[in-house]
C-alpha positions, 0 to 999 in steps of 0.5 A: 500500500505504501509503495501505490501511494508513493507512487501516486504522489510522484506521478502528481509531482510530475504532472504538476512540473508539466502544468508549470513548463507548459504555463512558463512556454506560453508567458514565453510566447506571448512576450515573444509576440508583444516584442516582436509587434505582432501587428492588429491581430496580435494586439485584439487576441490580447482580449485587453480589458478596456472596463478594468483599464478605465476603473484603474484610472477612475477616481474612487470613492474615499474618505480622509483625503485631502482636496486643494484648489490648484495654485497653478491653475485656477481651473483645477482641483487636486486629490490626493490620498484617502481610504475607503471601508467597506465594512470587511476591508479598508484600502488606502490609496496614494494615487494623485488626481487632478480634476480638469474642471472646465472639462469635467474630467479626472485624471490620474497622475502616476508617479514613481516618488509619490507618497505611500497610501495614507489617509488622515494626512494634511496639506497646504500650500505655501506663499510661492505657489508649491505644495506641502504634505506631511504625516497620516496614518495606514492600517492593514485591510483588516484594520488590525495593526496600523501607524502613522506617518512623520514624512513630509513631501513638496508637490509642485501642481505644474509639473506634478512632481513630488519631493521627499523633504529630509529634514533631521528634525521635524514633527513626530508622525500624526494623523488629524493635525492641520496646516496653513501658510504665513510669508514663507513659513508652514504652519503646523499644529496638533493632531493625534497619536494612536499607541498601544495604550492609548489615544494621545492628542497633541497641541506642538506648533511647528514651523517649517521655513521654506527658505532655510529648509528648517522646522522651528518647533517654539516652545513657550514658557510653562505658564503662557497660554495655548490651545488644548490638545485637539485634532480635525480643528481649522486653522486659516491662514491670517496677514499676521499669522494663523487663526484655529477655531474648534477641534475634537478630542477625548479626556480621561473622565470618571464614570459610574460603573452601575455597580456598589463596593463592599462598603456600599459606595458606587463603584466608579471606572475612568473613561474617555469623553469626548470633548468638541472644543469651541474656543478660538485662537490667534497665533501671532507670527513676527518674522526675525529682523532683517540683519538676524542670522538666516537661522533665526526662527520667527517669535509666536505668541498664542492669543486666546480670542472670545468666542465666536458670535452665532457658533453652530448649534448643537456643536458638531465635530468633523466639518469640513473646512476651507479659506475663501476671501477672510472667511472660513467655509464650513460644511456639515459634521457630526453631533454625539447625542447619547453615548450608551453600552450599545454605541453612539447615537449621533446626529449628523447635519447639512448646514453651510456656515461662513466664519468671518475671522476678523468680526469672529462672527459665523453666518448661515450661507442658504441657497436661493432660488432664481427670481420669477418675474411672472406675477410682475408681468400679470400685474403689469398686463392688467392696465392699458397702458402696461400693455402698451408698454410691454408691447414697445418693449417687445418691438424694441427686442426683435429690432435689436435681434435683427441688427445683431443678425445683419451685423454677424452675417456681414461679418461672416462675409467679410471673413477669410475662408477657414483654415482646415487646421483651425478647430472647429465647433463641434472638436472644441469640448463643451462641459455638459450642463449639470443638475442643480438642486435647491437643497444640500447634500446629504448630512455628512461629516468630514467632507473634503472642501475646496474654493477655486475661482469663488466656487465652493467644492463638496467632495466625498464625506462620511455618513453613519446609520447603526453600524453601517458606515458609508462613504460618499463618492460624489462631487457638489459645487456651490457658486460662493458668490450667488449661492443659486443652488448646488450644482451636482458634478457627479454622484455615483451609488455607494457600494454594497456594506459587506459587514453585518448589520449587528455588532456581534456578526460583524466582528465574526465575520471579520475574523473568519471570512477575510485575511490581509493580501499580498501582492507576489512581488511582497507587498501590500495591497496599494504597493505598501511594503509589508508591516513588520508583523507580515516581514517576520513575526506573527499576528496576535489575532492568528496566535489566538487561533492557531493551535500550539506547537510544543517547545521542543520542536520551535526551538529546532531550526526547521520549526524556527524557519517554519511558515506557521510559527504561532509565537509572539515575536517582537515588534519594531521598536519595542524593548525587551521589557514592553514585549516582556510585558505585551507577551507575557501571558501567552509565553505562559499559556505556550509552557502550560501547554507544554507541559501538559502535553509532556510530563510536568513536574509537580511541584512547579510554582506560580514564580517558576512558571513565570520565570520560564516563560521570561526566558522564553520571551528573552530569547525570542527577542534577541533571536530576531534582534537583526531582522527588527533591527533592519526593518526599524531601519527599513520604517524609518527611512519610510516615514513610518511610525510604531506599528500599532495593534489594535488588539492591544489597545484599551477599548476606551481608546478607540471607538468612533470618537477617532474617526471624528 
């Protein structure tokens, strides 16, 4: 029996070493025919699919990007970056489009030196014209493991090129933080750190000199005044420097735990609560003299200003911004009305606010219909004499039409006949009459807003109904000046929500039925390089899934070079003590587990068991010392931040509050 199965496998072996020879003699072949330039036969056997093509370069729906007004050219609008969930997997984008307005066109700018997929970055342009980037965030499809960015980049719109900006100092990686322009510096202030505790918001002002290619990071005597820690707040540029208004954080808070001690007090737990700030800021700028040292970084001060008169009521956390003219452009947000055991119940909102900055008054911006002048005409018509009137009118019309008609008719004789070459009516592309509504678009919070030639751009945002999160693929317009109704560029259906509609599927689902891809060259969806989870140590989810090998078998070198290691391995970044301390439970779960198997020893204690498991984890982390090292390199001249694991935060610490 033995021998039939040995021979049934070799002759499997051997039937699938043919099946690869033959699929590497036709990839040869076909090569040979695109090389060779096997003319239009060839071409129309490749069955190209044009559909794909043109999905490939079509801008998708997406969420957290960043959307600017073209600084070399009025007539185009910038996108860049984002992320898109759709209730299973998140895919993060780092592709650049440029919207052609005039020819209601997206085009999709490819680029070798682009940043790598992010969403939660921010940009802004500066006082010659060029583009500044800096920071985000990535997340693994599943969302299990994520970090933030600290890289900074230049755009130049003209030639769409980018340039990576190394600096030996700068702002550490963020994610939610804003930028704004003063003279020749770039203003940035705030945003949030996720680690694997906690969620920590930031208030660091940084300062980048465009001229002396230097961050300025000022730091301010303990007792003077500055803004709380905050995230998703505006910040405008001002003639003397910078104004911030509003923002979003959580603070530790003590809450009620429904339950009474053993002396018959109320039993009480620490949690986040989530604060949407309504204060108003004005950062003061003064540039160094001009016979000071190029070093010299301006002098700042922090000057707290009253509250805005006419705020929006309820306050709302997640509106888009935009700088129009002295005035702040605010569009929807979001409102947490209840926060219980089941979730948030929120209210989300389609409002359009102007923000004077110098007055720090809010105004609500309403559509308005074009005037009739239909009861005029009746009230008119119902006199002899309004007749009479409305009847010269008439004539002096139809006069006026009949000369400017003699007039082009004697001009198109005196006209040279056409050159051929010159375009003619029907070649020049005409943009397509749009639909215009009376009514906003739907509520929604974090939409990306962008003004160009006085007209307002709505792109995108985020609505949430129970656990469904959707994510608007659409495109509005709003003349800023006649407010005549929104104009819709596009609105494309939002795809299916592959996620349950209760919370108790929807995690299952997420752990069962998806698993992170990989691409064949080693990376990740978007052409991410792989997290170091991925590069060499393994998953906590697949630890808690996968059973467990004895000890003596790991320590071998076939298991140690074995696909499915299932022990926890060090992250980058991390000592000895925090992974001792992440990991100590599962080494202890491993020696239990052995031990069981083999034959314990009786009179093992609770100390011996925890000083064995130390051991393990010791030389598990200075096992893999080199490659940690390599990629800590590797992320590092990335721009990468820690890699967080979301497994490992407090429950507290995340939430919907992070996406606000």
């Amino acid at each position: 029996m033995g021998k039939k199965d040995k021979k049934s496998k070799t002759a499997e072996q051997k039937a699938r070493v043919a099946a690869k020879q033959e699929k590497k003699a036709a990839q040869k072949e076909k090569k040979g025919k695109s090389k060779g330039g096997g003319g239009a036969a060839d071409s129309d056997a490749d069955d190209l699919d044009l559909e794909a093509v043109r999905q490939e370069y079509e801008q998708q729906a997406r969420a957290s990007a960043t959307l600017i007004g073209s600084p070399s050219n009025a007539r185009e609008l910038l996108l860049f970056g984002g992320e898109y969930f759709n209730g299973a997997l998140a895919t993060f984008y780092n592709d650049l489009f440029i919207y052609l307005i005039d020819k209601d066109e997206w085009r999709k700018v490819t680029s070798p030196n682009s940043p790598l997929p992010r969403s939660g970055h921010a940009w802004t342009r500066s006082i010659a014209g060029d583009i500044y980037l800096f920071g985000g965030e990535f997340s693994s499809p599943k969302q299990g493991t994520f970090y933030h960015y600290n890289d900074f980049w230049k755009l130049e719109p003209a030639t769409r090129e980018w340039t990576r900006i190394e600096s030996k100092k700068g702002p550490p990686a963020r994610s939610g933080h804003r930028m704004t322009f003063f003279k020749r510096y770039v203003v940035l202030f705030g945003g949030f750190q996720d680690t694997s505790q906690q969620t920590k918001y930031l208030q660091d002002l940084w300062l980048y000199d465009t001229h002396a290619f230097t961050w300025y990071n000022p730091v301010l005597p303990p007792a003077t005044q500055k803004p709380d820690p905050r995230s998703s707040f505006s910040l405008h540029p001002h003639e003397a420097g910078a104004v911030l208004y509003g923002g979003y954080s959580r603070v530790k808070a003590t809450a009620i735990a429904g339950r009474q001690t053993k002396g018959g007090g109320q039993a009480t737990r620490s949690v986040l609560k989530p604060v949407v700030h309504q204060d108003t800021w004005f950062l003061r700028l003064i540039q160094p003299a001009v016979d000071a040292p190029a070093s010299t970084p301006p002098s700042i001060r922090w000057e707290r200003r009253k509250k805005p008169v006419n705020s929006p009521n309820p306050t709302r956390a997640g509106a888009g911004q935009a700088y129009h003219k002295g005035r702040g452009i605010a569009f929807g947000g979001v409102h947490d009305v209840e926060e219980s055991e089941e979730g948030i119940d929120s209210e989300f909102f389609d409002t359009l606010f102007a923000w004077n900055i110098e007055r720090n008054r809010f105004f609500q911006l309403t559509l308005r219909r074009p005037r009739t002048a239909a009861k005029k005409q009746v009230n008119e018509r119902s006199s002899r004499k309004g007749r009479g009137k409305l009847d010269e009118e008439d004539l002096l019309r139809n006069l006026a039409a009949l000369e400017a008609k003699g007039a082009v008719e004697r001009e198109d004789a005196l006209k040279a006949p056409a050159d051929p070459e010159d375009p003619q009516p029907d070649d020049i592309s005409v943009m397509p009459m749009k639909t215009t509504h009376f009514t906003m678009p739907h509520p929604r919070f974090n939409a990306q807003l962008a003004v160009q030639d006085d007209v307002l751009y709505i792109f995108g945002g985020t609505y949430e109904h129970g656990d469904r999160e959707y994510t608007f693929d659409e495109l509005w317009a709003i003349d800023l000046g006649k407010l005549d109704g929104v104009q819709e560029i596009y609105k494309r259906e939002v795809e299916n929500w592959e996620g349950s509609e209760d919370e108790s599927s929807a995690s299952g689902s997420e752990e069962e039925g998806y698993s992170d891809e990989e691409n064949e060259d080693g990376q990740a969806p978007g052409g991410v390089p792989l997290s170091a989870k991925e590069e060499g140590y393994a998953d906590p989810e697949t630890k808690d899934k996968t059973t467990l090998e004895p000890l003596e078998t790991l320590d071998t070198e076939d298991a140690v070079g074995a696909v499915a290691d299932t022990r926890p391995h060090p992250r980058p970044f991390e000592s000895l003590r925090e992974f001792v301390a992440r990991t100590s439970t599962g080494w202890q779960d491993i020696v239990l587990d052995h031990m069981r198997k083999g034959d314990p020893s009786p009179g093992q204690s609770i100390k011996e068991l925890r000083k064995v498991a130390f051991d393990h984890a010791e030389t598990m982390w200075w096992d893999c010392r080199e490659e940690i090292t390599a990629l800590e390199d590797e992320q590092e001249e990335a721009g990468i931040g820690e890699v967080v694991n979301i497994a490992d935060r407090n429950h507290d610490a995340g939430g919907a509050g992070r996406r606000r």
